[in-house]
N, C-alpha and C positions, 0 to 999 in steps of 0.2 A: 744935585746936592743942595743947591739953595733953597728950592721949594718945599722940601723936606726940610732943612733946620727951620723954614720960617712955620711948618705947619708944627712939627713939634714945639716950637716959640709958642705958638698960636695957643695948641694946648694945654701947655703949664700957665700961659696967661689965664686961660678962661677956667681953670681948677687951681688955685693956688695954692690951694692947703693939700692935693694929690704930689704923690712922689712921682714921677716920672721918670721910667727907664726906658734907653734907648741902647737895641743891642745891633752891634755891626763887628765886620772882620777889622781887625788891627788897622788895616792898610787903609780904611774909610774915616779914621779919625783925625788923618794930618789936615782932611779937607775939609775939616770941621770947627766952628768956634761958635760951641753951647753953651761956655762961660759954666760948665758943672763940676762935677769930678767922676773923674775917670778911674776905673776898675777894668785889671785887665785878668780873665780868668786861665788859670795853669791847664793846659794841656793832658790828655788821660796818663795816667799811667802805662809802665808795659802792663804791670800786674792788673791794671784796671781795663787794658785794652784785653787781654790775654781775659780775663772773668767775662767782659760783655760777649766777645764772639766766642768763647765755652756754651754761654750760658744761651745764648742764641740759636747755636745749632743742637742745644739737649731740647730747648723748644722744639723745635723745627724736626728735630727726632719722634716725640712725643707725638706731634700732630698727624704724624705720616709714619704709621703702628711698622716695621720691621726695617726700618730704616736707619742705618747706624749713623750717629753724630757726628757732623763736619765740622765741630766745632772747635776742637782739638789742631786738625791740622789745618784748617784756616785759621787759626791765633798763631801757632807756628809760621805757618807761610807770609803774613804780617809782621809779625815781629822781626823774621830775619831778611827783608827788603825793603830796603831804605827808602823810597819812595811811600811805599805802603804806608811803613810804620810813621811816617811824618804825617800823612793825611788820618791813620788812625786814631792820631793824639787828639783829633777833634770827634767828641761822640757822634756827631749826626755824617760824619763820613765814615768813622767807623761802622756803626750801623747799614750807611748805604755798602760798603763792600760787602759789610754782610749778604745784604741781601742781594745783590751782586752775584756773589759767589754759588748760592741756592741753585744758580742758572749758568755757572762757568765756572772751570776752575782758576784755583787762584793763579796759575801763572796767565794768564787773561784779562786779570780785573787792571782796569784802568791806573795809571799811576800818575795822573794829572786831576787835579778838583774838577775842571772846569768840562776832562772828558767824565768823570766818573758824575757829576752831575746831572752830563746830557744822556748818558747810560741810563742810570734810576729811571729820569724823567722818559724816555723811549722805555723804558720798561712800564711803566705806571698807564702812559698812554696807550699804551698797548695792551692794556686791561690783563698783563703778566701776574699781578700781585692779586687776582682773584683768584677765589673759587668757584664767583658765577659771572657769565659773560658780563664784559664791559660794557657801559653808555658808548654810543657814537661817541670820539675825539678829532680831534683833527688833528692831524699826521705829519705837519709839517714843524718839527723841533725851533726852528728859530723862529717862528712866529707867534709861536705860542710862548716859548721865553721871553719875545718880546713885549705879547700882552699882557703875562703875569704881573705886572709893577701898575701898570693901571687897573685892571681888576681887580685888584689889591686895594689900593687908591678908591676907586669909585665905593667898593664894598665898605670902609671904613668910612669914606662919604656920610655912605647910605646908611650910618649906624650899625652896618653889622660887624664890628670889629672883633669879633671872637670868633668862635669856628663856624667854618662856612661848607654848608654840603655840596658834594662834588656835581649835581645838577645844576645850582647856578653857576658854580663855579666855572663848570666848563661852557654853561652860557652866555657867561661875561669872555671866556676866551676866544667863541665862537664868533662874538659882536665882533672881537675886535680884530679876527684875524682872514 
């Protein structure tokens, strides 16, 4: 955490007239002194968790012609388990159960972040989310989460702080795993 507040230090010094936002979970800002101000943003709705996994599996219907929509009862099966629906309140876990679910049913899907995280990513690694084979990865989940935060790191280094295609990407994970 130090070296990250001093490199975001680093880059509102060297652009002073840039706003800079720093985003993190709740739990990473007691370990933090930015001297900013802080915004903390509100959690989905049901009605807004209940509309993105609707509208997710009419997608997911759509793409795959005589396939009725899971969307309906995976917003149900969310909304009525309390684990679920705590991790749905965040869009980007909502979404991950989504697609999750595409590959299991919902009494199955993870009811912890930290497993529903390693899920997606074993999914992704596993070239699951295409529709043409995957690049070589490498297979082993804790080492490649371990390299993610330096690849990251080097990549913004190196200038590339925007979006980075999945062949370097998995190059820098390879160096480092």
């Amino acid at each position: 955490v130090p070296a990250m507040t001093a490199a975001i230090d680093a880059l509102a010094r060297a652009y002073p007239r840039a706003r800079v936002i720093v985003t993190t979970r709740p739990a990473s800002l007691d370990q933090v002194a930015l001297g900013a101000d802080r915004f903390q943003l509100e959690g989905l709705s049901d009605q807004a968790i209940e509309g993105l996994l609707r509208r997710w599996g009419a997608r997911l219907a759509r793409a795959r012609p005589g396939t009725p929509s899971a969307g309906p009862r995976l917003a149900a099966a969310v909304l009525t388990s309390p684990p679920h629906h705590d991790l749905a309140a965040n869009p980007l876990f909502a979404t991950f159960l989504a697609l999750l679910h595409d590959h299991a049913p919902a009494a199955e899907l993870p009811e912890q972040r930290v497993t529903l995280c390693q899920r997606v990513l074993e999914r992704a690694l596993a070239g699951e989310h295409r529709t043409a084979p995957a690049p070589a990865a490498p297979r082993d989940v804790a080492a490649v989460i371990a390299a993610l935060g330096p690849t990251a790191f080097a990549a913004i280094a190196n200038g590339r702080d925007g979006a980075v295609a999945a062949t370097p990407l998995l190059a820098g994970v390879a160096h480092r795993t």
